[in-house]
C-alpha positions as CSV (number, residue, x, y, z in Angstrom):
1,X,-117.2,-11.2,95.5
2,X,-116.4,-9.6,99.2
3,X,-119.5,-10.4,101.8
4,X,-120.3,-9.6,105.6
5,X,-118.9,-11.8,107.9
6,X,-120.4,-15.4,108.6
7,X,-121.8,-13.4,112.3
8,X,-123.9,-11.2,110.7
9,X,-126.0,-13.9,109.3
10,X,-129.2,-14.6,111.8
11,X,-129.0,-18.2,111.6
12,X,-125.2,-17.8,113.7
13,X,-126.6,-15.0,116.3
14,X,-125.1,-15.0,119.6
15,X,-122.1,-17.3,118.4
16,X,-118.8,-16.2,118.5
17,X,-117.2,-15.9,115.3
18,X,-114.3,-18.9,116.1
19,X,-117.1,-21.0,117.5
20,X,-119.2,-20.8,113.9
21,X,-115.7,-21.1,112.1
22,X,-115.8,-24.9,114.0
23,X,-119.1,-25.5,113.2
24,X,-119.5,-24.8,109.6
25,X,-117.4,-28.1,108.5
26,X,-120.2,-30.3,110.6
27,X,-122.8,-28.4,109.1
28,X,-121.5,-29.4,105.3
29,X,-120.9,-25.7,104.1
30,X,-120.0,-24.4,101.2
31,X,-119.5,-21.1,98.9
32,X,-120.6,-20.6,95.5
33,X,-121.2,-16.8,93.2
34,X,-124.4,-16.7,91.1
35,X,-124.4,-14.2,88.3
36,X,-127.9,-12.1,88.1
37,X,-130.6,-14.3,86.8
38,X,-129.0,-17.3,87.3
39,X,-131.4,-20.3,89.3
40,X,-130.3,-21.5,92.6
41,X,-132.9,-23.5,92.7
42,X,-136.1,-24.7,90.5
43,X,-139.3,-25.7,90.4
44,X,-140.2,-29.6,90.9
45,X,-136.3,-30.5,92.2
46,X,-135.6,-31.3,95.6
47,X,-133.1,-30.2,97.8
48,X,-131.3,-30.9,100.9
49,X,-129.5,-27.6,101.4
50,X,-130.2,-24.5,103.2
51,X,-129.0,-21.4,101.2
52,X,-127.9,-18.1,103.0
53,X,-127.3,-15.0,101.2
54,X,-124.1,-13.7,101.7
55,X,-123.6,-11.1,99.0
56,X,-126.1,-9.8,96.4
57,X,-130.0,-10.9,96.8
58,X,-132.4,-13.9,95.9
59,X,-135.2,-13.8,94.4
60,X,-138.5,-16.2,95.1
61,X,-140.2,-16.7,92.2
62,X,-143.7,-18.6,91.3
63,X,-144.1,-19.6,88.0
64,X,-147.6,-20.3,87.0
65,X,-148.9,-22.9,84.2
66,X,-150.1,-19.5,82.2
67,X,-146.8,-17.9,82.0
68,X,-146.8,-15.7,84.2
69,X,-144.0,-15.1,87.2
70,X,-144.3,-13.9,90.5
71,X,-142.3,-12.6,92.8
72,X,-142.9,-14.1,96.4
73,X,-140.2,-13.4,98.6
74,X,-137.0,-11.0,98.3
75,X,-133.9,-12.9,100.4
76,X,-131.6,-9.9,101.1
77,X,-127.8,-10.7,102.6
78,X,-127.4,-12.6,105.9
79,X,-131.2,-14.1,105.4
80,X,-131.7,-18.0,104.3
81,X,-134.0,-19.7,101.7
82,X,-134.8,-22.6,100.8
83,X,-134.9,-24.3,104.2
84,X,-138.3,-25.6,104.6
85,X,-137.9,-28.2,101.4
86,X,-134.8,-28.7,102.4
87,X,-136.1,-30.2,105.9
88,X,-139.0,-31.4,105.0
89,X,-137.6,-33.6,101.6
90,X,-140.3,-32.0,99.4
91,X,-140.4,-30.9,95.8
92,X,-139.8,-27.2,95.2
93,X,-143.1,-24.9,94.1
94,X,-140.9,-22.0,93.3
95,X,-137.8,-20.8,91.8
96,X,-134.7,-19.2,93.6
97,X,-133.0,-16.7,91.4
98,X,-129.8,-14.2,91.6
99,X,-131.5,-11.0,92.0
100,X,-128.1,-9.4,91.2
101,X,-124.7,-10.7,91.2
102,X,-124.7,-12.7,94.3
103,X,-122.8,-15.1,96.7
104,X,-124.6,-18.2,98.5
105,X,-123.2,-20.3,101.2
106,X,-125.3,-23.9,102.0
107,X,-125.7,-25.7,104.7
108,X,-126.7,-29.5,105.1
109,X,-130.1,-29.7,106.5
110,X,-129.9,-33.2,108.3
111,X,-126.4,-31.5,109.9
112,X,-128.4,-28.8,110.8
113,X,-131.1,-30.2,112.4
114,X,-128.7,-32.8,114.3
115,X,-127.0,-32.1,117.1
116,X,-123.0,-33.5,116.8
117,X,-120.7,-34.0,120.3
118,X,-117.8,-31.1,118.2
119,X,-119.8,-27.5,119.0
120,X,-123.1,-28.8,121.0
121,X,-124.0,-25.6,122.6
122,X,-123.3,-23.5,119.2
123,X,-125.4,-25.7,117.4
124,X,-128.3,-26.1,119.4
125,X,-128.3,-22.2,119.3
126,X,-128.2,-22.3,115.6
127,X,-131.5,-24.5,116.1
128,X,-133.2,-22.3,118.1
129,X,-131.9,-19.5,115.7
130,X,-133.8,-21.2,112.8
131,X,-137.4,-21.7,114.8
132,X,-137.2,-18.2,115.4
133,X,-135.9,-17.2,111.8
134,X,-138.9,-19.8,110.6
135,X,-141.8,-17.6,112.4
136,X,-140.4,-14.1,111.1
137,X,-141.2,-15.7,107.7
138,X,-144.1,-16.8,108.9
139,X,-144.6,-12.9,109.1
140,X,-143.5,-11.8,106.1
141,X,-145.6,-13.9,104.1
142,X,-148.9,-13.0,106.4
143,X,-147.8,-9.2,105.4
144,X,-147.5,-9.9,102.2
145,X,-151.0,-11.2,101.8
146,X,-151.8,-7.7,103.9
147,X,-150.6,-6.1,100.4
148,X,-152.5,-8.0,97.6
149,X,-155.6,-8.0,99.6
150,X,-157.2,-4.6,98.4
151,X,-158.7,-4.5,95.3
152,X,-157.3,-1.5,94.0
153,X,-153.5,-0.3,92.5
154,X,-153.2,2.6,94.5
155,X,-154.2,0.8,98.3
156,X,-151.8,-2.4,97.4
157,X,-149.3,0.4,96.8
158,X,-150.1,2.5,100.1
159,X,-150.3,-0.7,102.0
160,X,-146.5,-1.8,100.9
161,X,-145.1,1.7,101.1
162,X,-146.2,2.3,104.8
163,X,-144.7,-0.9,105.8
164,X,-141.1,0.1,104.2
165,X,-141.8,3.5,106.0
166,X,-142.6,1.4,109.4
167,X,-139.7,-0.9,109.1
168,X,-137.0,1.8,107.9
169,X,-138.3,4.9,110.7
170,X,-138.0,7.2,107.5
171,X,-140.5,8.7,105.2
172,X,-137.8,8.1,102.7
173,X,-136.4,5.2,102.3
174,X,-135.6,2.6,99.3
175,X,-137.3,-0.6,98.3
176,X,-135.6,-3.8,97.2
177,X,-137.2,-3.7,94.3
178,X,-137.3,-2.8,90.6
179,X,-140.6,-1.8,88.9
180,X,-141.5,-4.9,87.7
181,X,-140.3,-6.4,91.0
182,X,-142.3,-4.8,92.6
183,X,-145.4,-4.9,90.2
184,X,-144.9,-9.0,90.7
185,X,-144.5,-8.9,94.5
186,X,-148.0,-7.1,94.6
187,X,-149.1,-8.7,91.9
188,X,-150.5,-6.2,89.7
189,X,-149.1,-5.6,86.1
190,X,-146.3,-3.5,85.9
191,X,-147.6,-0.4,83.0
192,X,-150.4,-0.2,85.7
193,X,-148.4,0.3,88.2
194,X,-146.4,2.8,86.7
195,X,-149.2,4.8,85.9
196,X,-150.8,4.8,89.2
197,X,-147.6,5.5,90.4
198,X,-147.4,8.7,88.6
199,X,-151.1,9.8,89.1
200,X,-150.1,9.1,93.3
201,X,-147.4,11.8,92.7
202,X,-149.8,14.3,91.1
203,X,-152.1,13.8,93.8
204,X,-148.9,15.0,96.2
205,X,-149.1,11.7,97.8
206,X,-145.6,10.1,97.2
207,X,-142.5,11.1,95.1
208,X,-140.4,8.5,93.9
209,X,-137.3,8.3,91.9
210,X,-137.1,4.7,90.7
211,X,-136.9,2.7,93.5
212,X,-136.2,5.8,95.7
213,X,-139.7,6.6,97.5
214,X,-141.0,9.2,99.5
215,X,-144.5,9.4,101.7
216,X,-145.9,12.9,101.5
């Protein structure tokens, strides 16, 4: 599977591309394809790699004692997962599954987080790359609680949809998600969402096309 270029990925901005091609042997990295719905990683394991999506897209998933799965986080291409267990030694709370078919490159944590004599500068970029990476999560998680904190379908809905509207500069844009993506990422269940949906298009609100949205 064909990917970006190892500069587009956030963890490696402001390094020249030659530079990270000398770095990524001292940082332990490695390739590997994941066909959709495959696990990258799962619940209760530990891990000392750092994932980055190169192709495709990850899923974070929470699986609860009642059955029920969550989405939590959507990992598009060039963005990283995985790294706070991975640092910290701790046992995963959540699943990382192939979204679609998708390519993954790890990095060692320890090598990450320790400096070698070979590309010094480089890496302590990279480091200061990743505390900056670590607070835009920080972020995204705080909007995401933003989303599920109204009470009803139709605000959760209006809530996500003008932040995709903010962060594309588009009335029209589309969403990394499917419908029952989505209905787990704002944790509602999905034939309720689908109605509401359809009763915010009467109401000339939105038009969608499946994951194709509009703001009216």
């Amino acid at each position: 599977m064909r990917h970006a270029p190892y500069s587009t990925i956030a963890l490696f901005d402001g390094i020249e591309p030659e530079d990270i091609d000398a770095m990524l042997p001292c940082l332990g990295a490695r390739e590997r394809s994941y066909v959709k719905g495959e696990t990258i990683f799962r619940t209760g394991d530990t891990t000392g790699d750092v994932g980055i999506v190169l192709a495709g897209g990850v899923n974070i998933t929470v699986n609860y004692a009642w059955g029920s799965t969550e989405i939590f986080v959507h990992v598009e291409p060039g963005q990283m997962f995985g790294e706070a267990y991975a640092i910290t030694g701790g046992k995963l709370l959540v699943d990382a599954v192939a979204a679609e078919d998708s390519t993954v490159l790890f990095l060692r944590a320890n090598k990450l987080m320790t400096t070698c004599g070979h590309a010094c500068p480089h890496h302590v970029r990279t480091i200061q790359n990743l505390i900056r990476i670590a607070a835009l999560k920080n972020a995204a998680l705080s909007r995401r609680m933003m989303h599920t904190a109204p009470k009803t379908i139709r605000e959760r809905v209006l809530s996500y949809l003008a932040e995709q509207e903010m962060e594309h500069g588009s009335r029209s844009f589309t969403i990394p998600f499917s419908r029952e993506e989505m209905a787990n990422y704002l944790s509602v269940d999905r034939s309720a969402l689908s109605n509401e949906l359809s009763k915010m298009q009467r109401d000339g609100l939105i038009r969608f096309r499946k994951n194709r949205f509009e703001l009216l």
